[in-house]
Each structure stands twice: as C-alpha cells, then as structure tokens.
C-alpha angles and dihedrals in degrees: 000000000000098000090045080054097047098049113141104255096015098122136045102224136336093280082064101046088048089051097053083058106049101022124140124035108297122042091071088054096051095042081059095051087050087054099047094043110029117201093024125175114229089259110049082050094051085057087050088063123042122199102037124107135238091248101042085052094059105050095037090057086043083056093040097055088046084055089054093236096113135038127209141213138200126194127208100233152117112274090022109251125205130190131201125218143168120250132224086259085045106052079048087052095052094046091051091047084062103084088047086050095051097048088049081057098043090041110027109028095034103254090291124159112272142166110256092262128130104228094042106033 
C-alpha cells in the first residue's frame, strides 16, 4: 500500500500527496486523537473516535504505520497490550492539519468556539 502510494510521479503536487495519506474520514480524526492521547491502546482510540469501526481502525492505523505517520508498540504481556503514537512526521501532520481545522471553524462553524479538534473545529 505504502509503496503504491509513494511511486515517483505519482502525484501532481504535495496537496495530493498529503491527501493520498490522510484521505477519507477518519484518519484525520485519528491522527488528532494520537495527538491528543500519546501512547493510546486501540480501544481507548476507538473511544476517541466515535463512529469508526473495529475493522476500519485497524487497517487505517495498519496504513497509517506503513506511512510512517504512527508507531506502534507491542508489548510482551498477558493480555498483549499496543499502544498507539505520532510520529515525528505525524506530529508534523497534525500541525499542518491546524490551519484546515481553523477555517472549517471560521467558515464552516461560524467562528464558534470550539475544542482544537478536526472534525469539530
């Protein structure tokens, strides 16, 4: 997936490329909620945001590792035990995804006052 999305020539310019990383609904969201809660488990994130399924998750944060946006870690326990973190490249991600954030609040919302958060601000 990640080296489909990577190919020389592939994209017309960087909005693209950034798009063929976060695209769809959800991935913004749970770049956000990695920001917001460092070293997650899958189910507090999936609390984090509502909506998503078990499935979709999973294979979004699968896409999202091979992007290099998330990092993973698995611990050797019983019961096993992952957690979920941002990148360099994703802390980077999520602070570009501000500005887009704050004109859908300005814009869209109506300038109201809003938590930081993509879907919502």
């Amino acid at each position: 997936m990640a080296s489909e999305r990577r190919r020389p020539g592939q994209y017309v310019c960087g909005i693209d490329a950034a798009l063929g990383v976060i695209g769809g609904k959800w991935k913004v969201l749970i770049i956000w909620a990695l920001h917001e809660y460092p070293g997650i488990r899958f189910g507090e994130l999936r609390r984090q945001v509502p909506g998503v399924t078990v499935k979709v998750l999973a294979s979004h944060l699968h896409e999202l590792e091979e992007d290099g946006i998330v990092h993973r870690v698995a611990y050797d326990e019983v019961p096993p035990r992952v957690e979920y973190s941002l990148t360099e490249a994703g802390m980077l991600l999520n602070k570009a995804l501000g500005p887009l954030g704050a004109w859908g609040r300005d814009n869209i919302m109506g300038g109201a006052d809003h938590r930081e958060h993509p879907a919502r601000s």
